[in-house]
Residue frames as qw, qx, qy, qz and C-alpha x, y, z in Angstrom:
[[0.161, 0.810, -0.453, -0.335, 12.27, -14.52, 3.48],
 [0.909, 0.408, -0.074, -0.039, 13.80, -16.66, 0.79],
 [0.128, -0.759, 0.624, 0.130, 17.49, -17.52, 0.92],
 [0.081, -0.211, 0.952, 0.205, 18.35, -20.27, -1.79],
 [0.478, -0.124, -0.313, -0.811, 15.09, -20.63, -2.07],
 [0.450, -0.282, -0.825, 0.191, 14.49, -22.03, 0.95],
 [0.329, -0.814, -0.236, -0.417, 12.04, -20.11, 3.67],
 [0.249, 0.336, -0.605, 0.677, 14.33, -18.84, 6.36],
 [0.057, -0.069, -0.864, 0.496, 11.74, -17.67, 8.39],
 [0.201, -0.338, -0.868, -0.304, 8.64, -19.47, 8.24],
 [0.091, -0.684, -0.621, 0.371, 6.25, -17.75, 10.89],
 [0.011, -0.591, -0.110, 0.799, 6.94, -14.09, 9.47],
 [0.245, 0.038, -0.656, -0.713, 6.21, -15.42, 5.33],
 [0.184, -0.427, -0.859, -0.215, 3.05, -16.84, 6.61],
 [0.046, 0.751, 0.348, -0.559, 1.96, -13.88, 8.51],
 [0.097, 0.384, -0.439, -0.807, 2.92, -11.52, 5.04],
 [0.111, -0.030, -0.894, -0.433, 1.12, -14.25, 3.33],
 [0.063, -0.572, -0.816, -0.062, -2.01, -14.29, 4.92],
 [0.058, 0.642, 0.081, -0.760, -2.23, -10.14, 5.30],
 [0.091, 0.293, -0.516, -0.800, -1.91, -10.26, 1.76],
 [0.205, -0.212, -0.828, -0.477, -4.48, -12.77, 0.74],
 [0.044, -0.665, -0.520, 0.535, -6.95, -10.67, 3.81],
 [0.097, 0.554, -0.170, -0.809, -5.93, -7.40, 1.53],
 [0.194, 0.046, -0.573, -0.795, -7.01, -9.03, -1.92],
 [0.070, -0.656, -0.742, -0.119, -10.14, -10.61, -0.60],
 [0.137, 0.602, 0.154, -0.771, -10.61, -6.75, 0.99],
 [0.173, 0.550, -0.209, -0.790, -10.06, -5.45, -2.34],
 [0.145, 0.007, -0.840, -0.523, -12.26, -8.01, -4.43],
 [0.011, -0.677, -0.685, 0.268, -15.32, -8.21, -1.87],
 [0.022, 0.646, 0.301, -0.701, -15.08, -4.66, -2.30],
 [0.100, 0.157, -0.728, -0.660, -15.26, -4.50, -6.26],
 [0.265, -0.193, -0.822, -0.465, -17.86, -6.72, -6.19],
 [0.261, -0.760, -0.579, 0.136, -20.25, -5.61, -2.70],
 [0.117, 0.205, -0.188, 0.953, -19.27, -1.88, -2.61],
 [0.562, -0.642, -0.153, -0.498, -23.39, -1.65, -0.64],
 [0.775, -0.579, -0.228, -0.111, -22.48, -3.98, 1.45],
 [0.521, 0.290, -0.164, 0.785, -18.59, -2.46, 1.87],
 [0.038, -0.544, 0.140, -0.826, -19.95, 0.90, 3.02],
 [0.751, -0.577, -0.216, -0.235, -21.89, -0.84, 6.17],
 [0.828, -0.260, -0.122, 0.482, -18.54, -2.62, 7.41],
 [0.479, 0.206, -0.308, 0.796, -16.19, 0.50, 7.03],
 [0.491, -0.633, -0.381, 0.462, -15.77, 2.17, 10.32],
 [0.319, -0.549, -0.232, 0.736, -14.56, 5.38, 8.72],
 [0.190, 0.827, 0.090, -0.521, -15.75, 8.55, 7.67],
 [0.681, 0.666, 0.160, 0.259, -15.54, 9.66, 4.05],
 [0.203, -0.938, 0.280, 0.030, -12.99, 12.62, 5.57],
 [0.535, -0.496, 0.657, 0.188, -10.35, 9.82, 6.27],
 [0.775, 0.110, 0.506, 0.361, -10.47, 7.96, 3.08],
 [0.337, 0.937, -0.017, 0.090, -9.86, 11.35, 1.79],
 [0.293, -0.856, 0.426, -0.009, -6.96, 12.00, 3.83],
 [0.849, -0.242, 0.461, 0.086, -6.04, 8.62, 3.34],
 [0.676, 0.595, 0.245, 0.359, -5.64, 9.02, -0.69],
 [0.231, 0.913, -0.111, 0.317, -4.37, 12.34, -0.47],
 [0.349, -0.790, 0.464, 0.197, -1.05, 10.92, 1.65],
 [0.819, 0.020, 0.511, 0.259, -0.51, 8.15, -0.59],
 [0.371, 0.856, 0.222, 0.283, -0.45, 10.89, -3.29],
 [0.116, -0.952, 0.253, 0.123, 2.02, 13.23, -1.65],
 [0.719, -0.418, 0.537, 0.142, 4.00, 10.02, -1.11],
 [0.802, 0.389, 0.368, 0.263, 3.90, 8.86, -4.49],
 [0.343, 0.884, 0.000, 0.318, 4.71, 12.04, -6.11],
 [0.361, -0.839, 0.401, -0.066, 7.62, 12.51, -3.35],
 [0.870, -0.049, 0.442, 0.215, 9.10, 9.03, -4.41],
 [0.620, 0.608, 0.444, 0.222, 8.74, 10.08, -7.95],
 [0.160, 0.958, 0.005, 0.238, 10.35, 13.35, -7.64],
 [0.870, -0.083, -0.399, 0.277, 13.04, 11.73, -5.50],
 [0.141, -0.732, 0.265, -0.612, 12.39, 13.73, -2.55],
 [0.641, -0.270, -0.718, 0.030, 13.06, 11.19, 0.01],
 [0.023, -0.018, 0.632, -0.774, 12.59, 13.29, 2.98],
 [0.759, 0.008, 0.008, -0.651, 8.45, 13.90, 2.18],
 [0.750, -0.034, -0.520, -0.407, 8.21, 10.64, 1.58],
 [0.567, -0.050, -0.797, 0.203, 9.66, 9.14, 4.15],
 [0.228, -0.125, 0.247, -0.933, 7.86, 12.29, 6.20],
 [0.670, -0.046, -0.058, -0.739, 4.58, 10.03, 5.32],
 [0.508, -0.064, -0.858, 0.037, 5.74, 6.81, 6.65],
 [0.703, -0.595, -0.278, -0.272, 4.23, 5.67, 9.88],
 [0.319, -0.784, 0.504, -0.171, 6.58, 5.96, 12.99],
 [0.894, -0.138, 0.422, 0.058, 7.15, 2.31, 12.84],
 [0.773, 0.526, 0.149, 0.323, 8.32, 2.42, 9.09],
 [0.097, 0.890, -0.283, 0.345, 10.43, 5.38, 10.06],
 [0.501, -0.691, 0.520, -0.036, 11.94, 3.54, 13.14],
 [0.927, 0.188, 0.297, 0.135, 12.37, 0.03, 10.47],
 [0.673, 0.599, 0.180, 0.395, 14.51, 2.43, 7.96],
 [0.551, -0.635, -0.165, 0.515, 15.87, 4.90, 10.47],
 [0.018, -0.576, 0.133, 0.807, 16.68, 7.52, 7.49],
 [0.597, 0.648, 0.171, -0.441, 15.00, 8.87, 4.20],
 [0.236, 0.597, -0.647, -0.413, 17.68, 7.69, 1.98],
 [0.102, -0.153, 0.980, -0.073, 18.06, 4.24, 3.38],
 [0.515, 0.550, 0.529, -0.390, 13.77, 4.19, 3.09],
 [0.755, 0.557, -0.007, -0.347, 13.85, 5.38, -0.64],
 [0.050, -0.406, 0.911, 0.045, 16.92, 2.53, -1.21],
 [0.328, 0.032, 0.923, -0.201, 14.44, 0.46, -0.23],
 [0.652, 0.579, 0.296, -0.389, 11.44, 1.47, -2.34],
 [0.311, 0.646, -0.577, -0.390, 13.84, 1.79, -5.49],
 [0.291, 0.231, -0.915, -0.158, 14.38, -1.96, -5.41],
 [0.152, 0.131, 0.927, -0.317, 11.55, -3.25, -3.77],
 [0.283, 0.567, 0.715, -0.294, 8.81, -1.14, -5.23],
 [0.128, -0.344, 0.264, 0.892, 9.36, 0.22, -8.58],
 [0.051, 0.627, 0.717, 0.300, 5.77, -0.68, -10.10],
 [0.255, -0.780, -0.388, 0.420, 5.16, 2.70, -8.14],
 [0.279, -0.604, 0.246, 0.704, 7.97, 4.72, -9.26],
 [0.034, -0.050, 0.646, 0.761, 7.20, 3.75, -13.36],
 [0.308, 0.646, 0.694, 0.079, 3.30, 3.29, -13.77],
 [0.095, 0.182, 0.508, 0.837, 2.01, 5.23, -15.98],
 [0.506, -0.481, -0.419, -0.580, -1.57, 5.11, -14.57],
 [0.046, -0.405, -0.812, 0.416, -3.22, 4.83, -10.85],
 [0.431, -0.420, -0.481, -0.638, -6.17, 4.41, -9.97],
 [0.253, -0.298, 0.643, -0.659, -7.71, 4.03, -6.21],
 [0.488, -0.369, -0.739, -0.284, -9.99, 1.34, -5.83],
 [0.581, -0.572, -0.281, -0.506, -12.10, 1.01, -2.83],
 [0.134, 0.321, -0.823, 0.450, -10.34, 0.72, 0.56],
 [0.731, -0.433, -0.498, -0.174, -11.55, -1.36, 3.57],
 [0.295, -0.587, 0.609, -0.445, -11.06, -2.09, 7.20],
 [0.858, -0.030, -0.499, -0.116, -10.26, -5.67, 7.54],
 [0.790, -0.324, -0.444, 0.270, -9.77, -6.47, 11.21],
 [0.317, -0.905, -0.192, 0.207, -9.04, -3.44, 11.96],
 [0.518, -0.410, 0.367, 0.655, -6.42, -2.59, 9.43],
 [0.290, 0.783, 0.123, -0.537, -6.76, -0.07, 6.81],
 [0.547, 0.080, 0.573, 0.605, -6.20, -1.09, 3.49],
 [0.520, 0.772, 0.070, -0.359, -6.43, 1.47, 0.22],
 [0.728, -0.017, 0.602, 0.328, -5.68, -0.27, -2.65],
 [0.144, 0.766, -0.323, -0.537, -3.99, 1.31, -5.71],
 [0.893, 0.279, 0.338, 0.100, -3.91, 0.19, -9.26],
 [0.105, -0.725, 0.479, 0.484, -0.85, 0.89, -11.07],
 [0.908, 0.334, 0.229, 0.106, -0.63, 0.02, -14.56],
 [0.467, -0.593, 0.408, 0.514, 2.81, 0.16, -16.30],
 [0.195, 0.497, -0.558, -0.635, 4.86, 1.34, -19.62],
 [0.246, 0.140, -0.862, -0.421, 3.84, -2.18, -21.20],
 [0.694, -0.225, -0.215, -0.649, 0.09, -2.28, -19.78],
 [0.492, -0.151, -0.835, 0.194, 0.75, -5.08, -17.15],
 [0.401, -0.557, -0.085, -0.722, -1.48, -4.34, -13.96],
 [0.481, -0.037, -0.765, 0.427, -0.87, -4.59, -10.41],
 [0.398, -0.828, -0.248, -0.308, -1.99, -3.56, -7.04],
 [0.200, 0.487, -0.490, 0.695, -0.74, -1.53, -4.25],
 [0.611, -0.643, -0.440, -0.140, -2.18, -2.59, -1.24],
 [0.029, -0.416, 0.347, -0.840, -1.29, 0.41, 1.36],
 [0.523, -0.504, -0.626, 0.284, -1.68, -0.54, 5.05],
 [0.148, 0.561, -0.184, 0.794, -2.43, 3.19, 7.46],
 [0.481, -0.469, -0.566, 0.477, -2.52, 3.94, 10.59],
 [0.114, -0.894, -0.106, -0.420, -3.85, 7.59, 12.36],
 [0.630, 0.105, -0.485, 0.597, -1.81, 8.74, 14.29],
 [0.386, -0.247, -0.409, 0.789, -2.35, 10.52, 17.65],
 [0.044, -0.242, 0.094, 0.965, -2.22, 14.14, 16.04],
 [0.665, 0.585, 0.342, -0.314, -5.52, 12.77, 13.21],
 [0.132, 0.715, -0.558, -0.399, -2.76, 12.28, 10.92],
 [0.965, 0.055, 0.187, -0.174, -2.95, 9.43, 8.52],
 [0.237, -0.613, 0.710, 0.254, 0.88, 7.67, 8.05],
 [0.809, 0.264, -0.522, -0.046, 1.71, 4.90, 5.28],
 [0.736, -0.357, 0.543, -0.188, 2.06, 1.68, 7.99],
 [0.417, -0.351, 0.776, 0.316, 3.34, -0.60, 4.62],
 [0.615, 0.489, -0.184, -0.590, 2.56, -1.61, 1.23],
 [0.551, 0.005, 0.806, 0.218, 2.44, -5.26, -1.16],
 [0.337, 0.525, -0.430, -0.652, 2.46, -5.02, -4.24],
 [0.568, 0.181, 0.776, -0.205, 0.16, -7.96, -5.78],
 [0.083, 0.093, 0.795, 0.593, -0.20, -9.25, -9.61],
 [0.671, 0.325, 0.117, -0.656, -3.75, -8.55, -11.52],
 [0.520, 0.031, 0.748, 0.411, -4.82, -10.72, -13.96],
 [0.533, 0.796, 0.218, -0.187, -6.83, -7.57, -15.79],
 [0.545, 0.098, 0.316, 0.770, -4.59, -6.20, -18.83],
 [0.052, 0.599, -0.056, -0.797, -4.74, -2.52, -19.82],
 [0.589, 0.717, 0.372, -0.015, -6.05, -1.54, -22.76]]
């Protein structure tokens, strides 16, 4: 974290920092080897269904500013970080509104990078800038797939 723009605390921005630059090489190898992508992921087409189709409820639940569903499709962890659905969509309002305005997504190819699920999400916005979601999930127990966190990472493509 940043305070004055100084790093407060330095071991937890270099762990964010290097998840994030694990999640865009994920989601550029996979753009550009999608053969040799489908060897390395460990799971079933089933799950990267399931997987899209919570990030979808979620989205639309943001967007419709139901914040119980959404915060119904965090991961127990994110649920124990935010301890109620308001105080979670508080947090998305100001932390992740590329989500809440695009105009467009798009799924791109997820991965498993060290064992962490990534499905990345383009999101392009009212004035065609273009970003990624990079969605971290976890199964849970039940076969349930939970949203485990998200970064939200510049493009350099432009919309058309």
């Amino acid at each position: 974290m940043r305070s004055g723009g100084a790093v407060t605390n330095v071991p937890a921005f270099l762990a964010r920092r290097a998840f994030l630059a694990r999640a865009l090489a994920a989601a550029l190898w996979s753009a550009a080897a999608p053969l040799a992508h489908a060897v390395e992921t460990e799971l079933a087409k089933a799950d990267w269904q399931a997987i899209r189709k919570v990030i979808s409820q979620q989205l639309a639940a943001l967007r419709a500013g139901d914040s119980g569903r959404a915060f119904s499709l965090a991961s127990p962890g994110i649920q124990a970080q935010f301890r109620t659905a308001p105080t979670f969509m508080a947090m998305v309002r100001g932390a992740y509104s590329p989500l809440l305005v695009a105009r467009y997504t798009e799924f791109l190819e997820g991965a498993v990078i060290d064992g962490i699920v990534i499905q990345p999400l383009r999101l392009i916005a009212p004035d065609n800038t273009v970003q990624v979601a990079l969605y971290t999930l976890e199964k849970q127990a039940n076969g349930r797939w939970r949203i485990n966190g998200c970064r939200i990472a510049p493009s350099t493509v432009q919309a058309a």
